[in-house]
C-alpha positions as semicolon CSV with decimal commas, in nm:
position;residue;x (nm);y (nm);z (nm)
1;X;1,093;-24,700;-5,158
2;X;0,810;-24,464;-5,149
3;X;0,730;-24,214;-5,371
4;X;0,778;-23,841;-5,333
5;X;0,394;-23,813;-5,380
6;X;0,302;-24,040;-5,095
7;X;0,617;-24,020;-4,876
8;X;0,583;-23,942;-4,472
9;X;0,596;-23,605;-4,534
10;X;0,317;-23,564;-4,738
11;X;0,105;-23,791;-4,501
12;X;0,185;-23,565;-4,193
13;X;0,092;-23,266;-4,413
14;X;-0,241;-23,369;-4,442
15;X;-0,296;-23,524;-4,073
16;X;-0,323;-23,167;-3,926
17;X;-0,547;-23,020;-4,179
18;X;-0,831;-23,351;-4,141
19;X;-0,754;-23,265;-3,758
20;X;-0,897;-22,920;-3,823
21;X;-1,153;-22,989;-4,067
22;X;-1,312;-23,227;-3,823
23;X;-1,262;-22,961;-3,494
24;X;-1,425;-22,686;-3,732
25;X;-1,725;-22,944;-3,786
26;X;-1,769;-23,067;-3,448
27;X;-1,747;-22,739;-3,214
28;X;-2,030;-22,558;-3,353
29;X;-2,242;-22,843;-3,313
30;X;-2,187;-22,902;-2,997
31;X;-2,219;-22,520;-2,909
32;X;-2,533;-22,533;-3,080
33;X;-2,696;-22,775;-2,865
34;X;-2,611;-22,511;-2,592
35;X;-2,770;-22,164;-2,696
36;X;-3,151;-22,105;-2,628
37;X;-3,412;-22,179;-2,866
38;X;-3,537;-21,788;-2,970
39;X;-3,871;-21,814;-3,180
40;X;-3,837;-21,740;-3,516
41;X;-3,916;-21,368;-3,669
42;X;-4,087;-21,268;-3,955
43;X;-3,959;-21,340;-4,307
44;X;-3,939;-21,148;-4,603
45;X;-3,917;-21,268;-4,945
46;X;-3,631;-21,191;-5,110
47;X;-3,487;-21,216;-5,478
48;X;-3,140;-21,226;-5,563
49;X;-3,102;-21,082;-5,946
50;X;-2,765;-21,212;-6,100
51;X;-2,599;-21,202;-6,390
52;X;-2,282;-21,466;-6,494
53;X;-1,978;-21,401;-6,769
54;X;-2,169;-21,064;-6,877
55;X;-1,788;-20,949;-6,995
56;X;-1,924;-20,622;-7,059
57;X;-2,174;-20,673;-7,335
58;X;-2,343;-20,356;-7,377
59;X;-2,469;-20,398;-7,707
60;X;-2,718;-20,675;-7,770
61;X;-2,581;-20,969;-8,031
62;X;-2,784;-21,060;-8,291
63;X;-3,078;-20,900;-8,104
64;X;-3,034;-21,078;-7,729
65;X;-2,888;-20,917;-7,455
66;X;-2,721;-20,577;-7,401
67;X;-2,692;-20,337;-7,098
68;X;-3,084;-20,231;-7,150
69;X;-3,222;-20,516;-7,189
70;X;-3,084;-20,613;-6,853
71;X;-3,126;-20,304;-6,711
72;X;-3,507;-20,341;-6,794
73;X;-3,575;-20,699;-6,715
74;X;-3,379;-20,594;-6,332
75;X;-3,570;-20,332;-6,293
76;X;-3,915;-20,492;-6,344
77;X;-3,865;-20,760;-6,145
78;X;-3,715;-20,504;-5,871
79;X;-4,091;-20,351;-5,944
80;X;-4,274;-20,664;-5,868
81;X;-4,019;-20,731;-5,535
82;X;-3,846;-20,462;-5,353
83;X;-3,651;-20,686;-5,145
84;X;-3,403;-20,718;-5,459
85;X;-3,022;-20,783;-5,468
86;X;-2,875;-20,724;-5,781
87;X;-2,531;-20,911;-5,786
88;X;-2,286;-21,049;-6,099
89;X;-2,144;-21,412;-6,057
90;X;-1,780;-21,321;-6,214
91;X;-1,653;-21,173;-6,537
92;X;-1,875;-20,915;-6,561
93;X;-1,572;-20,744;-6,761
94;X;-1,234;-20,834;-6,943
95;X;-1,255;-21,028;-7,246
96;X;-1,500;-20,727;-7,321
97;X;-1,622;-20,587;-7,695
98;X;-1,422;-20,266;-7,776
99;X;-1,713;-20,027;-7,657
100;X;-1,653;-20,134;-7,288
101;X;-1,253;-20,235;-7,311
102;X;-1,154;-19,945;-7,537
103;X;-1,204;-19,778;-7,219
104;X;-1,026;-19,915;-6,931
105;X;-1,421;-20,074;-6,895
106;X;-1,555;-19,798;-6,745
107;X;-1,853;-19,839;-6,981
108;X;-1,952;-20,167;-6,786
109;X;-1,892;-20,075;-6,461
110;X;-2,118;-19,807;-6,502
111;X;-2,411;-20,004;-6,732
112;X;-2,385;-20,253;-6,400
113;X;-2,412;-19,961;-6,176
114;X;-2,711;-19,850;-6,354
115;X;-2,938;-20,156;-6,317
116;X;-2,854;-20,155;-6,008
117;X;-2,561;-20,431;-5,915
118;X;-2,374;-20,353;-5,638
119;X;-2,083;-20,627;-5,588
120;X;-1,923;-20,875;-5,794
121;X;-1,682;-21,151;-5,731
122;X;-1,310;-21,148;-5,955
123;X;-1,423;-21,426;-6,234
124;X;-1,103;-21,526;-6,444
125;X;-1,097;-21,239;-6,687
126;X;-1,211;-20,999;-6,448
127;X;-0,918;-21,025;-6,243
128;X;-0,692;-21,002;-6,534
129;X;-0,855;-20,677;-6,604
130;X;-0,659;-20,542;-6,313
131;X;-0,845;-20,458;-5,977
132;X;-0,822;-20,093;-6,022
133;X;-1,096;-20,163;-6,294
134;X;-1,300;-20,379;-6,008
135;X;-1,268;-20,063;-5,775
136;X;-1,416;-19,841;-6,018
């Protein structure tokens, strides 16, 4: 007897799903071989600033870190490249020291504004922060 794990039904669950995996590979392949070659266009050089599991640490910790700090180190490197994106990889808030989570994190959301980030993916503790906090 099988097991529920491997049974028929499972198998046919997964049948469609490699059958659409593989379409999803093969069609813009073959479309690509279609289109005309168009020369390529300048480039510009740009620099993606990011910051990961910040969890709204304005104050620097035993003298590292801190809203400033980043703020400063963002904003010479935006100096020495203009093309600059200033992102956060998740948890930029939640889990936060009183300062920021004292106050619905406002504090953070604003320090990140400030140096200049502009979007932010829902990390873990970000999105138990509650998205009205990520809308702020």
């Amino acid at each position: 007897m099988a097991s529920p794990s491997r049974g028929p039904a499972r198998r046919h669950g997964v049948v469609p799903l490699l059958v659409a995996l593989l379409v999803a590979l093969l069609v813009p392949s073959a479309a690509a071989g279609q289109l005309p070659a168009v020369p390529p266009g300048p480039t510009i050089d740009l620099q993606i600033l990011d910051v990961s599991d910040w969890h709204g640490q304005l104050d620097p910790v035993g003298g590292v870190g801190g809203a400033a700090v980043l703020a400063a180190y963002f904003a010479a490197d935006r100096e020495r490249n203009p093309n600059t994106i200033t992102l956060t990889a998740g948890d930029d808030f939640g889990a936060s020291p009183p300062l920021s989570g004292f106050f619905e994190e406002r504090p953070a959301v604003l320090a990140e504004r400030r140096w200049g980030s502009r979007s932010a993916p829902s990390g873990t503790t970000t999105s138990t922060a509650g998205s009205p906090t990520s809308r702020r």
